[in-house]
C-alpha positions in Angstrom: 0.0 0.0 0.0 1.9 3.3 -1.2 2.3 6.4 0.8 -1.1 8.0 -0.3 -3.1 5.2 0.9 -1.8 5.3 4.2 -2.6 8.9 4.1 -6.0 8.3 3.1 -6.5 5.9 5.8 -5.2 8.1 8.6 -8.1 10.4 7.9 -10.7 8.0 7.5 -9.5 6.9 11.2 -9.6 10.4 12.5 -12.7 12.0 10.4 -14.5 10.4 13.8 -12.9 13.1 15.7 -12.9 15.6 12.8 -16.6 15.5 12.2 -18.0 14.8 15.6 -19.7 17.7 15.9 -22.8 17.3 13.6 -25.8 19.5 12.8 -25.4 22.8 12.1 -22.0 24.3 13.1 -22.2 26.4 15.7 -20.3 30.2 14.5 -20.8 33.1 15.2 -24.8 33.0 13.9 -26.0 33.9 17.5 -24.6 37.4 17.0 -26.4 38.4 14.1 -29.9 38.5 15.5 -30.6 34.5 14.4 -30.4 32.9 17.8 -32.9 30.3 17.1 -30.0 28.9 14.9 -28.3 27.5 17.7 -31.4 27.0 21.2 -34.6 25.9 19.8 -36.2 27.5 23.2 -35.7 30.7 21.2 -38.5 29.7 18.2 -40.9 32.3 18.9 -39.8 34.4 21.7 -39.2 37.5 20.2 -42.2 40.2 19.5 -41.8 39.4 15.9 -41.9 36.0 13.4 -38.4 36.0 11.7 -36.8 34.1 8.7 -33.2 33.7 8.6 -31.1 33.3 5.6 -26.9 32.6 6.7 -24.1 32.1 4.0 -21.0 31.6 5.2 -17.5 30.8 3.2 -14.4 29.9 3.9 -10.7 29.9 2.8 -11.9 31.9 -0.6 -8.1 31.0 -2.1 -8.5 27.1 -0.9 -10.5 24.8 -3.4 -13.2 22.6 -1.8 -13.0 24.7 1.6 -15.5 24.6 3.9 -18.8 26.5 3.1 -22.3 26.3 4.9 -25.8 27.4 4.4 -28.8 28.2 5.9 -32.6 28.8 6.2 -34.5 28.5 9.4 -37.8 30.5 9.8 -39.8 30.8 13.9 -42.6 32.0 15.0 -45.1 32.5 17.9 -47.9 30.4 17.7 -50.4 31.4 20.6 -49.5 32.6 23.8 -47.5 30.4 25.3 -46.3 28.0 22.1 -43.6 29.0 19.3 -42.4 26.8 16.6 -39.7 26.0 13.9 -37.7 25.0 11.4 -34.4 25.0 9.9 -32.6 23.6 6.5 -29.1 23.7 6.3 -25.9 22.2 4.0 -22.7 22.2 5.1 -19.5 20.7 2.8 -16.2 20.1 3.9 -14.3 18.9 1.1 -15.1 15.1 -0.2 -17.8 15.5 3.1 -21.2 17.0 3.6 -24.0 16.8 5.1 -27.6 18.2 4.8 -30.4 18.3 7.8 -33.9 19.2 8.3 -35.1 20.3 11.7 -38.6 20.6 13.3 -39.1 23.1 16.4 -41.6 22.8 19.3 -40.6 25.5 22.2 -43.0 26.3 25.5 -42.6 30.0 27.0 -43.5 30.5 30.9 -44.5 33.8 31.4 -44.1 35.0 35.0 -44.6 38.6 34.4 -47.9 40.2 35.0 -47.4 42.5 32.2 -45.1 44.2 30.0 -43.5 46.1 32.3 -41.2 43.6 34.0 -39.8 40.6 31.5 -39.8 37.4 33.4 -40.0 34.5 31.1 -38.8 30.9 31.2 -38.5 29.3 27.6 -38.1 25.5 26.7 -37.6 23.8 23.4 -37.1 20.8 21.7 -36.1 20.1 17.7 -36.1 17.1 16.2 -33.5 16.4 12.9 -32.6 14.6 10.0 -29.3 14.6 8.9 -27.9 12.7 5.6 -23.9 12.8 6.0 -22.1 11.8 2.5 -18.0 11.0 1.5 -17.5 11.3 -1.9 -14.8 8.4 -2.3 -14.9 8.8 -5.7 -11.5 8.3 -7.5 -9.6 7.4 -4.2 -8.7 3.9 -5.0 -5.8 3.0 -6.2 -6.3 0.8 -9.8 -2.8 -0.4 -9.3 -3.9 -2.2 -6.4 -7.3 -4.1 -6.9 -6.8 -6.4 -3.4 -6.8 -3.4 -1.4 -9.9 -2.8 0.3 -9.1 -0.1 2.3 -10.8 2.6 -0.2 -14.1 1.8 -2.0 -14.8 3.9 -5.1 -18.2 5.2 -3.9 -20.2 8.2 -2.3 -21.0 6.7 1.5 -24.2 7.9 2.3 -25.9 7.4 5.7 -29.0 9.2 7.4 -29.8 9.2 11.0 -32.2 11.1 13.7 -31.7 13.1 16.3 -32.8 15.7 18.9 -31.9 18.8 20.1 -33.4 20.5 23.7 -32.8 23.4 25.6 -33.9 26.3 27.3 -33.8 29.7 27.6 -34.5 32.2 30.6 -35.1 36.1 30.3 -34.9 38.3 33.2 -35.6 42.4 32.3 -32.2 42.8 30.5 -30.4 39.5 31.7 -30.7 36.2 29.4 -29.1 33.0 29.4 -29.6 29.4 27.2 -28.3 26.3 27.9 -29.3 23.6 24.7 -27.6 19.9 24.6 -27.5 19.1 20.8 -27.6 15.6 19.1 -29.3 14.5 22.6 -29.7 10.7 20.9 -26.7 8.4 20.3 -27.1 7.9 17.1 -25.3 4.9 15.0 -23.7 5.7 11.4 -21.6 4.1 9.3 -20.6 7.0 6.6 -16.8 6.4 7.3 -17.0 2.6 7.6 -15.3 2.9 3.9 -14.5 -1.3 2.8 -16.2 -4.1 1.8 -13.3 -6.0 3.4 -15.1 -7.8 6.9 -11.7 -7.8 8.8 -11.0 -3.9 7.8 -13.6 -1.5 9.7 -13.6 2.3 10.5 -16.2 2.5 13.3 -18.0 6.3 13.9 -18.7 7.1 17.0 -22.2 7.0 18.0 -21.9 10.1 20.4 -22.5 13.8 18.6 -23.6 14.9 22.2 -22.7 19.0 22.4 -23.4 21.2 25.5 -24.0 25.0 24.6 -24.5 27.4 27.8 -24.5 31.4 26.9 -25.0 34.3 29.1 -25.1 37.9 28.8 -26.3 41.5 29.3 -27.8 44.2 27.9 -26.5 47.6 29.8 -28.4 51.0 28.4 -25.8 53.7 28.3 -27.4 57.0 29.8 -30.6 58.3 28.5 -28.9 57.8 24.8 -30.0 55.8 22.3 -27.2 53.5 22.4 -26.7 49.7 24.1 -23.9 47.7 25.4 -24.5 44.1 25.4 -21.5 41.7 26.5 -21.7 38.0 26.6 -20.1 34.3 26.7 -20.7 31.2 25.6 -19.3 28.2 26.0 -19.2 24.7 24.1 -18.2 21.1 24.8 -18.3 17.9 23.1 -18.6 14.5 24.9 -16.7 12.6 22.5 -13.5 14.3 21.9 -13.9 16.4 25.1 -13.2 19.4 23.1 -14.1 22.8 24.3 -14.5 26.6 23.5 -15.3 30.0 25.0 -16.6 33.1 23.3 -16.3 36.4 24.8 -18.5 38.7 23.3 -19.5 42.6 22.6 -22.1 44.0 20.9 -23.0 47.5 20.6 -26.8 48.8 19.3 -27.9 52.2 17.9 -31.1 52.4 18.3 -33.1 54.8 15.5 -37.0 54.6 16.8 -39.1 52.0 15.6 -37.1 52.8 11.8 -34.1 51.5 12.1 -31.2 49.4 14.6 -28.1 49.8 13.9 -25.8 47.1 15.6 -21.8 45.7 15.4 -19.3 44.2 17.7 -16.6 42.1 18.0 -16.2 38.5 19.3 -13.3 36.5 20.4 -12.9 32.7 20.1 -10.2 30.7 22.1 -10.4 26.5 22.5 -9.3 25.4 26.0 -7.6 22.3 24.4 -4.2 22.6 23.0 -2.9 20.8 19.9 0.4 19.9 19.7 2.8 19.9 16.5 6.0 20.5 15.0 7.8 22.6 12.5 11.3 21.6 12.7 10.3 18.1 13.3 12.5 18.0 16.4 10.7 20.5 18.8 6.9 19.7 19.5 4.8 23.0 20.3 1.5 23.6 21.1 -1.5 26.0 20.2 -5.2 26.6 20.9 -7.3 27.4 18.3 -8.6 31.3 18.0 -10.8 33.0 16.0 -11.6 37.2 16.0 -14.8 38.2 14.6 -15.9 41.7 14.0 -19.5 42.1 13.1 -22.1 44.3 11.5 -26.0 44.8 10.8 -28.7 46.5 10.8 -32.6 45.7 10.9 -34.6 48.3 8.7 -38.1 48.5 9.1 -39.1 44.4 9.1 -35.5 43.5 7.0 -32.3 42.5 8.3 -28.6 42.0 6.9 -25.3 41.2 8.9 -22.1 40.5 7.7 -19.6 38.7 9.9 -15.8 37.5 9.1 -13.5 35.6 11.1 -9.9 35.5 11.3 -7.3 32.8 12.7 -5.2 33.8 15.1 -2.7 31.1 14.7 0.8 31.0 14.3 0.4 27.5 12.2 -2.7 28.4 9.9 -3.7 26.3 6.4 -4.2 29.8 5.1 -4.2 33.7 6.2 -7.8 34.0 4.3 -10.8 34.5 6.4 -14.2 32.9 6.4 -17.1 35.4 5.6 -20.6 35.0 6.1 -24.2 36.8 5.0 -27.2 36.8 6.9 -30.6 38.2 5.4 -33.5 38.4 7.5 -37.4 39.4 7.3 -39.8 40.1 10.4 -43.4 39.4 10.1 -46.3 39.6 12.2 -44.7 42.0 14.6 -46.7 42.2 18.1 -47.3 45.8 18.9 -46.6 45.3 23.1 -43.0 45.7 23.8 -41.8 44.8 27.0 -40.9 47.8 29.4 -36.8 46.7 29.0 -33.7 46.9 26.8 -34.2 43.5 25.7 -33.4 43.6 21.6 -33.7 39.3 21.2 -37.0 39.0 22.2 -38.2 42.8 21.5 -37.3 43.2 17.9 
């Protein structure tokens, strides 16, 4: 078996690792006024129905780099009930994967009315997701007794869930969500036809998301400070990630918001390597991501990029992302607070 075949089969070995995390990746989405992208309890808390379209590319000067996109629309549904649902793709070279998800989420109101917010959310979203490799001209034709490459696009679908909840208290929020709840079986890297050769995938996707922030009014100005955190970890891999964010809103009357920020990415897991091939060093993945949007009457556009801030990078290009957005059915109460996610 030449040198490229025991390259290939490295990364079939460590795609389990590499693509652990599936559904929807989780960027920088929350920022841009689309947080029902990442906690279902959000599907129909705010004061209006919204549809969210996200494009995001990266590595423009890197053929096949990863790219994702996006539609998810909520809405309130009664008093108490909102609902949901996304569509997403997201490729990654020779892998993809496409899901559909369903949204059921229960808000608690504990306020007696719109002067004080006080509301407990829960929800719950059930998904399908296909996963594909595209093994297409891997296999050597030199070699037909080697099984370790099949000449085929591995397709497997599974189901899962996704539950969380959300809590909103005057201008204090937080979420917590768990996503891919279910273990869930698949096979898309279990690449041969040979019985004694098997690439197993984990059946554990399980991701915890907690986030937690404020909204601070500066003076009697138009103008908003909202910092915030979140933080992720996988079960599998036992990776892990904080974001520190801040975002900034200028309000223009019931016209116009005007909003921007930055965020700062930094995993609290080392990975070692070496560029001498001597000395082994180490580094934790970092991203910066400046932000900017406005919502205009019932639309909405953002832009975000994100930069590595490696030493050791594949490339020095960023990865850029669109959001487009449309608010219907806007509830004329507002709640008596600076509280932009639920009263926009």
């Amino acid at each position: 078996m030449n040198l490229k075949k025991y390259y290939i089969f490295f990364i079939l070995l460590v795609s389990q690792f590499t693509f652990s995390q599936e559904g929807i990746p989780v960027f920088a989405d929350y920022l841009s006024d689309n947080l029902f992208l990442v906690h279902p309890s959000m599907a129909g808390a705010s004061n209006a129905n919204k549809i969210r379209l996200t494009a995001r590319q990266q590595w423009f000067d890197i053929d096949n780099a990863p790219n994702t996109q996006s539609a998810n629309i909520a809405f309130r549904a009664g008093d108490k009930v909102g609902l949901g649902g996304a569509i997403y793709k997201d490729e990654n070279g020779r892998f993809s994967q496409t899901g559909v998800y369903a949204t059921f989420a229960y808000h608690l109101l504990f306020s007696r009315d719109r002067t004080d917010l006080n509301m407990l959310s829960f929800g719950m979203s059930g998904a399908f997701i296909q996963s594909n490799l595209d093994l297409v001209g891997l296999e050597d034709p030199s070699d037909p007794g080697d099984f370790i490459i099949t000449d085929r696009i591995q397709k497997d679908g599974y189901f899962n869930l996704d539950a969380g909840m959300s809590y909103h208290y005057l201008e204090w929020f937080a979420h917590f969500t768990v996503k891919n709840f279910l273990p869930a079986a698949r096979t898309t890297f279990d690449n041969t036809d040979d019985p004694n050769v098997s690439v197993a995938d984990s059946n554990n996707q399980r991701r915890y998301i907690f986030s937690l922030g404020r909204v601070f009014g500066l003076g009697a100005s138009s103008w908003s400070l909202e910092p915030s955190m979140l933080y992720q970890a996988t079960d599998q891999t036992k990776e892990s990630s904080i974001d520190a964010n801040i975002k900034v809103y200028k309000d223009f009357g019931e016209l116009a918001t005007l909003w921007g920020g930055m965020s700062y990415r930094r995993s609290l897991d080392g990975a070692e390597f070496s560029q001498t091939g001597v000395e082994i060093e180490s580094q934790k993945l970092q991203y910066i991501t400046p932000f900017l949007g406005v919502n205009y009457k019932n639309w909405m556009v953002g832009y975000t990029y994100s930069y590595q801030s490696n030493s050791v990078v594949l490339t020095n290009g960023g990865f850029h992302q669109l959001t487009l957005g449309y608010d219907f059915g806007k509830r004329k109460e507002r709640w008596n607070c600076n509280c932009p996610a639920v009263n926009n």
